[in-house]
Backbone bond lengths (Angstrom), bond angles and torsions (degrees), N, CA, C in turn:
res aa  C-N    CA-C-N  psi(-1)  N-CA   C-N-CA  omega(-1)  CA-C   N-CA-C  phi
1 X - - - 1.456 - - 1.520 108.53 -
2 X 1.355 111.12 133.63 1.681 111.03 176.78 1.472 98.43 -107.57
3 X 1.577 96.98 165.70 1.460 99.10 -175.71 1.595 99.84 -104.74
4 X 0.974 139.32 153.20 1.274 138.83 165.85 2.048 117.90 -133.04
5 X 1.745 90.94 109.59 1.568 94.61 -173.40 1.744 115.91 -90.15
6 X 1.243 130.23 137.57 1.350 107.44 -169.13 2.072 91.32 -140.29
7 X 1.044 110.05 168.53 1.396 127.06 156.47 1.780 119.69 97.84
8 X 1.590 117.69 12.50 1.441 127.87 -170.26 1.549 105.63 -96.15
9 X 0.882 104.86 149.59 1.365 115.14 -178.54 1.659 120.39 -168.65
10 X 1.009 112.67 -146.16 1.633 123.21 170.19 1.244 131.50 -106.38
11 X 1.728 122.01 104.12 1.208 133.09 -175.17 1.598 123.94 -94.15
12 X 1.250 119.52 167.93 1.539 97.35 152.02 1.778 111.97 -109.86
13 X 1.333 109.01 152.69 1.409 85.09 174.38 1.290 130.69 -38.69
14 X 1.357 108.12 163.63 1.267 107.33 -176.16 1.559 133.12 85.37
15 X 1.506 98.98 -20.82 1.691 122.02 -168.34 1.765 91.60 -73.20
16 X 1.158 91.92 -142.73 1.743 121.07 -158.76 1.391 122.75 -170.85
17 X 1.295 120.94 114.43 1.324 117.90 175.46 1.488 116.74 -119.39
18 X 1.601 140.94 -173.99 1.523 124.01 167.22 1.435 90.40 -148.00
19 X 1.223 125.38 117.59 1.128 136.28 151.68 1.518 138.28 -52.17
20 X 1.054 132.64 116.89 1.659 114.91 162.56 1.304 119.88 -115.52
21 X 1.688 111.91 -179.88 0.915 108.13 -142.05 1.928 94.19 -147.07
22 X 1.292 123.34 77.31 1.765 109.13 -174.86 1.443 100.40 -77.31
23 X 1.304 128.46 146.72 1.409 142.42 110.35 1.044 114.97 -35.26
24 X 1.398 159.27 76.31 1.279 151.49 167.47 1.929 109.43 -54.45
25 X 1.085 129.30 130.39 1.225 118.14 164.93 1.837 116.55 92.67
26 X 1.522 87.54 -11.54 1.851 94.08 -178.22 1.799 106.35 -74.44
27 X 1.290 119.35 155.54 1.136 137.98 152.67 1.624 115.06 -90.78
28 X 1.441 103.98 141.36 1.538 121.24 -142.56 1.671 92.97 -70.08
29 X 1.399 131.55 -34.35 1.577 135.94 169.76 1.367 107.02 -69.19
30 X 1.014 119.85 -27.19 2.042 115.41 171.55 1.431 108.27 -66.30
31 X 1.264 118.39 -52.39 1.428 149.80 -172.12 1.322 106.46 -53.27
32 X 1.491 116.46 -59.86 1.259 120.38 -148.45 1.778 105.37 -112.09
33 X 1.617 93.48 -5.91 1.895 83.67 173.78 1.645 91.48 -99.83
34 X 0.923 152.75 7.90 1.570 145.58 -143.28 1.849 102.31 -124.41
35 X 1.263 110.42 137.63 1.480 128.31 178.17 1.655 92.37 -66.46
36 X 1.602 114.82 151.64 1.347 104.89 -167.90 1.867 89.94 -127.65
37 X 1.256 132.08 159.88 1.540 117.54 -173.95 1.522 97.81 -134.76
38 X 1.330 138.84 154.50 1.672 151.21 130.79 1.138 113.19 -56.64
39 X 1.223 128.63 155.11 1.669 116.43 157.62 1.777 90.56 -155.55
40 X 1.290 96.06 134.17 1.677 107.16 158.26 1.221 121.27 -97.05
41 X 1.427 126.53 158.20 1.641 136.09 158.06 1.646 127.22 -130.21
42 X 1.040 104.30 72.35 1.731 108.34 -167.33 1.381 106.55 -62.48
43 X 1.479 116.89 155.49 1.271 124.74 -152.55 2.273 97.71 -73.48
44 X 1.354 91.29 142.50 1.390 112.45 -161.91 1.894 119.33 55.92
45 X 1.022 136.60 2.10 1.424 147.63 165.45 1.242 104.82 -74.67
46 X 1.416 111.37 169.82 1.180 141.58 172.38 1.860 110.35 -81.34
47 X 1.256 129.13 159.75 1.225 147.77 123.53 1.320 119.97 -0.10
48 X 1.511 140.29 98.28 1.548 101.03 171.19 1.650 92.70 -152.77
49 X 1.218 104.83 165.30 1.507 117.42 -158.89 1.522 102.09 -95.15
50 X 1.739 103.56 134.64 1.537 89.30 -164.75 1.989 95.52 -132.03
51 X 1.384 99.24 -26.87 1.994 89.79 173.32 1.848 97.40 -149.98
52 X 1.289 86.71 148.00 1.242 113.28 171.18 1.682 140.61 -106.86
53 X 1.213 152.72 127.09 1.045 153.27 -158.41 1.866 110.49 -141.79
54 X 1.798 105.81 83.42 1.958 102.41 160.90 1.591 110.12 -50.26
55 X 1.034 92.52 135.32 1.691 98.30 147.45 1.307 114.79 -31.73
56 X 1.114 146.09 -59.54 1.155 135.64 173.25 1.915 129.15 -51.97
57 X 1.393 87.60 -15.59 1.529 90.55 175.62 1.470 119.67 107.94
58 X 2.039 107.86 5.02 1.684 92.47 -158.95 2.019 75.69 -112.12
59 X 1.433 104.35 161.16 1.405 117.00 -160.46 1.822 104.46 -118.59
60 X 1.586 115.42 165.38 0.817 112.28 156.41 1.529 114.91 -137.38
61 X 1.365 143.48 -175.52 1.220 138.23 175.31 1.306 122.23 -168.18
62 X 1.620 118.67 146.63 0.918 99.21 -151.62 2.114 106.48 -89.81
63 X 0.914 106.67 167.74 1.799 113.80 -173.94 1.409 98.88 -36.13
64 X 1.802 129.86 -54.45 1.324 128.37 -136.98 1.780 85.94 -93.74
65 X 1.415 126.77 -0.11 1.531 106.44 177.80 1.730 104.69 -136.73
66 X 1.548 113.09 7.47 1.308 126.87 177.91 1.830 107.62 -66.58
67 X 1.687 108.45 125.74 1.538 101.71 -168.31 1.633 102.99 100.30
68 X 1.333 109.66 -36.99 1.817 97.73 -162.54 1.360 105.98 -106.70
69 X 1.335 122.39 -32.79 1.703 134.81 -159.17 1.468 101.27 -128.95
70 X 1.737 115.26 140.21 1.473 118.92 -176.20 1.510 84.37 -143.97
71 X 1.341 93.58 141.57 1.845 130.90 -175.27 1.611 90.90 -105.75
72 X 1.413 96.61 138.92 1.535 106.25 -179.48 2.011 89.76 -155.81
73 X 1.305 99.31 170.94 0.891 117.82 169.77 1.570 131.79 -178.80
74 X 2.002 117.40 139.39 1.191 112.23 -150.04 1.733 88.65 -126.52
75 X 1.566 123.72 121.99 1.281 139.94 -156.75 1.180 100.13 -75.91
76 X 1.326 127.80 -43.62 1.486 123.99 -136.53 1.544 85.46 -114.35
77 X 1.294 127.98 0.64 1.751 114.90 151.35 1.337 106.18 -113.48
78 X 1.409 146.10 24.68 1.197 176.37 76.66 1.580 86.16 139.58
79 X 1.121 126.37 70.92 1.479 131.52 -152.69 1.469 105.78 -135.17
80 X 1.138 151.24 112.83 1.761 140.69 137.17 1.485 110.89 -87.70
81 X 1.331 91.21 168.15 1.753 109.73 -169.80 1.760 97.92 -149.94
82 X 1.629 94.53 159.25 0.939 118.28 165.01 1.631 122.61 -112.42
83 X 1.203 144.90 145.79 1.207 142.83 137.95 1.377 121.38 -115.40
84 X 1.442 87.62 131.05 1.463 123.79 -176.04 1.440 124.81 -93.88
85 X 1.158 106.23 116.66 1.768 108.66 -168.76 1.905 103.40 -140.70
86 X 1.348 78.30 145.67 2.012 93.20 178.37 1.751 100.44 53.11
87 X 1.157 92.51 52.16 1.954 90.34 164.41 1.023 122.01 -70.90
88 X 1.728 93.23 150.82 2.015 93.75 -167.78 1.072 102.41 -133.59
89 X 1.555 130.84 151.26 1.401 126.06 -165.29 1.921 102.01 -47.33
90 X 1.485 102.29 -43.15 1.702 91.11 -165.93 1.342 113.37 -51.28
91 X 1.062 130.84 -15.69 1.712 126.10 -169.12 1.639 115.07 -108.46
92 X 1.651 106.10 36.53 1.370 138.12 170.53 1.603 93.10 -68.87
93 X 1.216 141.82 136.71 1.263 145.84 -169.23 1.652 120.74 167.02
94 X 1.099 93.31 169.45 1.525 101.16 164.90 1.759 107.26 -117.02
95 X 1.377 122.95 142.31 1.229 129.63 -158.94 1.451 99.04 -131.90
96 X 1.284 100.63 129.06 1.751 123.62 170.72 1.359 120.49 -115.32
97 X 1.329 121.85 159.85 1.332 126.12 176.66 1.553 106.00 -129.76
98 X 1.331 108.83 160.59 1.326 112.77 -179.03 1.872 124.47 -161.60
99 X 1.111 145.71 149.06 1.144 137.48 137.56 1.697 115.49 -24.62
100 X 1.739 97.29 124.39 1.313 85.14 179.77 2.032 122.87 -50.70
101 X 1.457 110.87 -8.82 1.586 107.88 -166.94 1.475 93.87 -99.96
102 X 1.518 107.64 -10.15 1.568 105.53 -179.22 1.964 116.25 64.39
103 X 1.364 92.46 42.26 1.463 115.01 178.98 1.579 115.78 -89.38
104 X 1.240 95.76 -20.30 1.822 107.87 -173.67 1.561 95.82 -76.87
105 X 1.614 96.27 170.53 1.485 109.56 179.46 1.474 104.24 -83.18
106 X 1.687 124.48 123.64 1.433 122.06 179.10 1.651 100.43 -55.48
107 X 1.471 112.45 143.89 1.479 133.80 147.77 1.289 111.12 -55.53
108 X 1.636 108.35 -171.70 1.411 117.91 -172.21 1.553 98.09 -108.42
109 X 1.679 89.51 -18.86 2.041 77.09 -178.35 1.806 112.88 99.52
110 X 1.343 119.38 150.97 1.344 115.51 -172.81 1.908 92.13 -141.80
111 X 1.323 99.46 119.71 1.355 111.03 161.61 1.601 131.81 -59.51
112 X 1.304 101.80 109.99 1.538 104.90 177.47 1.469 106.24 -99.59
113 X 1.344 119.00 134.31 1.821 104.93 169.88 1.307 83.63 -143.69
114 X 1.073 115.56 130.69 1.152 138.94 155.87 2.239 130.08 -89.53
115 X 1.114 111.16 104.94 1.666 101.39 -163.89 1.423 97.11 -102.21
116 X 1.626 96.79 144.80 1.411 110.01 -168.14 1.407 117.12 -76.57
């Protein structure tokens, strides 16, 4: 399964973007019983995990995007998303998606920059 990230681009603060997120290649029971993850990489940083989505639908997130960004996800296009609200230059990045065990094939990632 590849991951495929789509929808980042160039905001101004403050804007809004929504991310998605395909499974390419998943079967709809892989897809739809499986924890789904975000991940950012801001320029020279590390990797780090920022929202979460159970199978069941209940989420977690991390402090620096909690209030601003909501994880959703739609099974039967084996698809999650992000929405992005009140962007701030810090959350300029490149954004990944993943299986919560991170078993899938990494994407290339979709650039968010946000200018202040």
């Amino acid at each position: 399964v590849q991951m495929v990230e789509s929808g980042g681009g160039l905001v101004q603060g403050g804007g809004s973007l929504k991310l998605s997120c395909l499974a390419r290649g998943s079967i709809l029971s892989d897809f739809s019983g499986n924890a789904m993850d975000w991940y950012r990489q801001p320029p020279g940083k590390q990797r780090e995990l920022i929202a979460s989505i159970s199978n069941r639908g209940n989420t977690n997130y991390a402090d620096s995007v909690k209030g601003r960004f909501t994880i959703s996800r739609l099974n039967a296009k084996r698809t999650f998303y992000l929405d992005m609200n009140n962007l701030k230059p810090e959350d300029t990045a490149v954004y990944y998606c993943n299986r919560h065990d991170g078993n899938w094939s990494w994407g290339q990632g979709t650039q968010v920059t946000v200018a202040s």
